[in-house]
C-alpha positions, -999 to 999 in steps of 0.1 A, spaced: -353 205 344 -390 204 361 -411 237 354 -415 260 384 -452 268 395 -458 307 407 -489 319 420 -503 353 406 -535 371 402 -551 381 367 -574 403 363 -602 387 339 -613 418 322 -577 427 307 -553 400 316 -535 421 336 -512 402 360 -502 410 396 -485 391 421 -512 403 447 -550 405 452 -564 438 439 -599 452 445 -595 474 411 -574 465 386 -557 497 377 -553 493 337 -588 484 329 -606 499 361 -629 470 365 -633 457 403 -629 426 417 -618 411 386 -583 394 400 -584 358 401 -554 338 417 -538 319 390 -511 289 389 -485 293 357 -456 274 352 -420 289 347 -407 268 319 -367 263 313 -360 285 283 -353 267 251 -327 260 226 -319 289 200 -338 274 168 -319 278 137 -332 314 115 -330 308 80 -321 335 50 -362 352 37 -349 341 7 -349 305 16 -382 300 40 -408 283 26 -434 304 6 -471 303 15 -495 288 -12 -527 311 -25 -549 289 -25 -579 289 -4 -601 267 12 -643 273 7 -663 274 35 -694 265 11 -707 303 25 -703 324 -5 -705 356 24 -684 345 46 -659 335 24 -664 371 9 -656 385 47 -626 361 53 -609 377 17 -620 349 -2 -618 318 19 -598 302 42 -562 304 49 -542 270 51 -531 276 85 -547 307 97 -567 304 131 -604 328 130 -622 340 161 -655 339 156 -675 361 182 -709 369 189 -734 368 218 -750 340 233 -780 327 209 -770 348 181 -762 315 157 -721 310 161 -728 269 163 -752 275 137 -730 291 114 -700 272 120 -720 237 116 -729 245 79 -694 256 71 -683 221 87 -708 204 64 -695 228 37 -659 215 38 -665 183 43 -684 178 14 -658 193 -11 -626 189 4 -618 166 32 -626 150 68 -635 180 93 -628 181 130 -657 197 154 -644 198 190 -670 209 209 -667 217 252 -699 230 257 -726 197 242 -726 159 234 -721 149 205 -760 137 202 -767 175 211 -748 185 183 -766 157 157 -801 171 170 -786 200 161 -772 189 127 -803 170 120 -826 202 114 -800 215 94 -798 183 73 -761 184 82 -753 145 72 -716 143 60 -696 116 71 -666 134 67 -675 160 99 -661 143 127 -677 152 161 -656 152 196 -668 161 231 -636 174 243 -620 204 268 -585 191 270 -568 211 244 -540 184 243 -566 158 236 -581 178 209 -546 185 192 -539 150 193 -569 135 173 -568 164 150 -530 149 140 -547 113 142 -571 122 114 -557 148 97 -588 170 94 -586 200 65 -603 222 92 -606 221 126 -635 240 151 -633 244 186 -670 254 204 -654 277 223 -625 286 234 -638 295 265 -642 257 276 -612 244 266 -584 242 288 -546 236 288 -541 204 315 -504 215 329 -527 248 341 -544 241 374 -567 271 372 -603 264 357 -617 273 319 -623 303 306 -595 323 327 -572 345 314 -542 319 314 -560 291 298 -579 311 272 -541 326 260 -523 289 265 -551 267 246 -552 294 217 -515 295 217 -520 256 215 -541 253 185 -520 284 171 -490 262 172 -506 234 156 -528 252 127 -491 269 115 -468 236 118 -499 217 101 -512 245 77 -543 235 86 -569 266 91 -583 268 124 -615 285 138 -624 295 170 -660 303 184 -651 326 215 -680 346 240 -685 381 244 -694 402 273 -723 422 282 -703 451 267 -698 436 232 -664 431 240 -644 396 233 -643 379 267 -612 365 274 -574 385 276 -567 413 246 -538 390 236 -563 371 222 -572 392 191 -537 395 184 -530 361 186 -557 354 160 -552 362 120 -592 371 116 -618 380 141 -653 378 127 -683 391 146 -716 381 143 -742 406 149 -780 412 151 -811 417 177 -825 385 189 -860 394 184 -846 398 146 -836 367 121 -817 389 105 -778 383 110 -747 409 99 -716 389 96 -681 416 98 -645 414 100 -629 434 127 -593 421 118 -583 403 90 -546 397 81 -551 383 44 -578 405 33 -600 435 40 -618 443 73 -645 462 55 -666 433 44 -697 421 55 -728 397 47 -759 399 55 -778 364 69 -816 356 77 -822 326 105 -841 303 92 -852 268 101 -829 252 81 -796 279 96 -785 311 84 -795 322 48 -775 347 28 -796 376 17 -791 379 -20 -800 416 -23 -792 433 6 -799 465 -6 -833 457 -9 -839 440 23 -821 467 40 -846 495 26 -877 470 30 -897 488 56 -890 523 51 -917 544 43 -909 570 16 -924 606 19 -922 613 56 -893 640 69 -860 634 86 -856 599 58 -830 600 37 -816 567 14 -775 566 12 -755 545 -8 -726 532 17 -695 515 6 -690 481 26 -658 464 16 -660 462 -26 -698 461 -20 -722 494 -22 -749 487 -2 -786 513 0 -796 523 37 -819 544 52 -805 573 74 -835 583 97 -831 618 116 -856 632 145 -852 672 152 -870 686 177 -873 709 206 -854 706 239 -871 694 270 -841 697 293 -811 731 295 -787 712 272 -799 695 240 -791 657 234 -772 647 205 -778 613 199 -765 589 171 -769 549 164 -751 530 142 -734 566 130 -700 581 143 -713 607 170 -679 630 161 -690 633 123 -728 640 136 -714 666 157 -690 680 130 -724 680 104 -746 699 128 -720 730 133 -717 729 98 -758 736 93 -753 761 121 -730 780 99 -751 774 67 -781 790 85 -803 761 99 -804 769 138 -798 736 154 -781 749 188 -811 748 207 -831 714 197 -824 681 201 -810 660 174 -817 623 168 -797 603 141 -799 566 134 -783 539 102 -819 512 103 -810 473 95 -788 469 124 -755 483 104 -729 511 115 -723 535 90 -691 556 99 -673 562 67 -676 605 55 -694 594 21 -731 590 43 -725 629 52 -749 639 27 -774 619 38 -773 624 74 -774 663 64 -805 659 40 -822 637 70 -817 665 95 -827 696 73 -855 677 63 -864 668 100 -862 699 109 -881 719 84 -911 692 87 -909 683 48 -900 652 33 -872 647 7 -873 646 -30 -889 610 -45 -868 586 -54 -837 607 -47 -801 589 -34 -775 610 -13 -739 605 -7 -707 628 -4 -684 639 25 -688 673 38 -660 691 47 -655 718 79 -663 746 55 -696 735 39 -677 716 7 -691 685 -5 -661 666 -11 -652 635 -33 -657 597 -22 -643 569 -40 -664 543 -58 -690 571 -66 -698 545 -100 -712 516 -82 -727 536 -60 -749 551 -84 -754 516 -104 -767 506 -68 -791 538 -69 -803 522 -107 -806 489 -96 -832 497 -73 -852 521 -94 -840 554 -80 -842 582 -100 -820 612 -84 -787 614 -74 -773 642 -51 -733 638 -52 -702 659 -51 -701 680 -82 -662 661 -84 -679 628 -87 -705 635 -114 -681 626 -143 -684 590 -128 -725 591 -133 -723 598 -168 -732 562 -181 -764 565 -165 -788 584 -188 -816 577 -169 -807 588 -137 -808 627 -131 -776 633 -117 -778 663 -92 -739 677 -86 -736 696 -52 -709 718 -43 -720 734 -6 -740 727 21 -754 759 15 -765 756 -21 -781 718 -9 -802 731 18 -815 755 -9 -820 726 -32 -839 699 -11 -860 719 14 -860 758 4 -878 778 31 
């Protein structure tokens, strides 16, 4: 029975489907995003047999290294036999880079590697491999957007990995509609899906973003997709953030911290201290945090800018910080007595990083009192608790490593929840500073 074609229009924002032209597309509001599209009607299929849980096949622990101690730290520990990563990030940011040393990584320790790429040569891609001394013969190279094509050598030579640069250039050939659209984006992912489970051979994905941060290409994407690691940073900066926004087999709260070099991306070994690197200690409105990443405590600098209003309604304005919590913080200081209503409030995580999780409250509020007041904060002195909607400094988990964080960098004051400070007590050289209010804190740091 031959497959019947039907023309629609998808709308390449959202991959929302109608089966006329639309100006606006009414789920995503974008306009003129429909494109006229070509899909196939297939005859539906024989019922496959379902077999008992008892008796399907159970799936074996054991990973595969990337030879990226960081990424494999973001991925859960490695790679899945038979998981398929999206790897996202904008154009320039180091994707090829990244992806190139974890071919050479694999190779070298565990079998022949598959790079299909759709957007270079395969001399671009040796120039390329060449200044990152990337010489294993084991990393195959193919210039290839026929997803078919690419399936097919990958089950001629049996790769342990396969990577596809991008998925926005491959295309499925029964589709007539062009790369990078909605329909052949889904179908070649749902390709290489189908092949990395039957094979159980991991497969990673480099895919585009837009100029909104967002994945290009259909939603269904992400969900098609076990992990979806992002790679961050400012382009005038070598510094890279590696972070995983979904992660079936492991947590989505990791992250690793890279530097661009010429030989590709570098972990950072202490990030702490490359994170704190250019602040400059004794001015107002800086305050140090010790923020839980993952199973990692990492030290950043929460900077905070009070000052008075040039316009009828103030600006409240926070980067890298979750603006709800920043709003939540400043009524609390109204109620503890530090006038706030009137002047405009600036708060911003440095390095690059967001910092939403409650345990940074303390900080943010010691960064805005001491803005405000003009005084700088205690020397040397840490902050991290959650502050609660009637001035209580509340518990945080992991309060122990944060404080061996705070050590390890030669800080010598801790301001925590007075419920943590059990968990300081093997650290006799720290002064532990146990906070109960808001009130009592403001008191404490920057009395009037």
């Amino acid at each position: 029975m031959r497959a019947r074609l039907t023309t629609v229009f998808a709308c390449q924002s959202c991959g929302a489907v109608s089966p006329k032209w639309l100006g606006r597309c009414p789920d995503c509001g974008e306009w003129n995003s429909y494109v006229e599209e070509t899909v196939s009607e297939r005859a539906v299929p024989a019922a496959a047999f379902a077999a008992p849980i008892a008796e399907a096949p159970l799936a074996t622990d054991a990973r595969l290294p990337t030879g990226l101690p960081g990424l494999d730290r973001v991925l859960g520990g490695g790679l899945v036999p038979g998981a398929v990563v999206l790897l996202g990030g904008e154009p320039g940011i180091g994707k090829s880079t990244l992806l190139l040393q974890v071919g050479r990584g694999v190779a070298a320790r565990a079998g022949e590697v598959l790079y299909a790429t759709g957007e270079e040569s395969p001399g671009q891609v040796r120039l390329r491999g060449e200044r990152l001394a990337v010489r294993e013969s084991r990393l195959r190279v193919m210039a290839e957007t026929d997803v078919a094509r690419i399936v097919a050598e990958a089950e001629a030579c049996s790769p342990v990995l396969v990577i596809v640069d991008s998925i926005q250039a491959v295309r499925e050939p029964s589709l007539t509609s062009s790369a990078g659209t909605v329909s052949q984006v889904r179908e070649s992912a749902s390709v290489l899906q189908r092949y990395a489970k039957v094979r159980g051979v991991p497969v990673i994905l480099i895919g585009h973003v837009t100029k909104d941060g967002n994945l290009a290409g259909p939603k269904s994407l992400e969900h098609l997709v076990d992990a979806v690691i992002s790679i961050e940073g400012e382009k005038s900066s070598s510094r890279r953030i590696l972070r995983g926004t979904k992660n079936r087999f492991g947590s989505v709260d990791e992250l690793a911290l890279y530097e661009m070099t010429g030989e590709g991306l570098a972990e950072i070994p202490n990030a702490s201290a490359a994170l704190l690197a250019e602040r400059r200690a004794g001015l107002p409105g800086s305050a140090v945090t010790a923020a839980r990443e993952g199973t990692r405590s990492l030290l950043v600098e929460i900077q905070a800018l009070v000052g008075p209003s040039a316009a009828g309604s103030p600006r409240r304005v926070g980067i890298g910080l979750d603006g709800a919590r920043l709003a939540l913080l400043l009524a609390v200081l109204e109620g503890a007595g530090l006038p706030l209503a009137s002047r405009e409030v600036f708060a911003s995580c440095t390095g690059g990083l967001e910092v939403t999780e409650p345990g940074a409250d303390l900080a943010i509020v010691a960064a805005l009192v001491s803005s405000a007041r003009g005084r700088p904060l205690p020397e040397g002195s840490v902050f991290f608790g959650e502050v609660g909607l009637l001035g209580e400094i509340r518990r945080v988990p992991a309060a122990a490593s944060r404080v061996k964080e705070a050590a390890a960098l030669g800080f010598t004051r801790v301001f925590l929840p007075a419920g943590n400070a059990g968990d300081a007590a093997g650290f006799p050289d720290l002064r532990i500073e146990p906070i109960d209010r808001v009130a009592d804190f403001l008191r404490e740091i920057c009395p009037d």
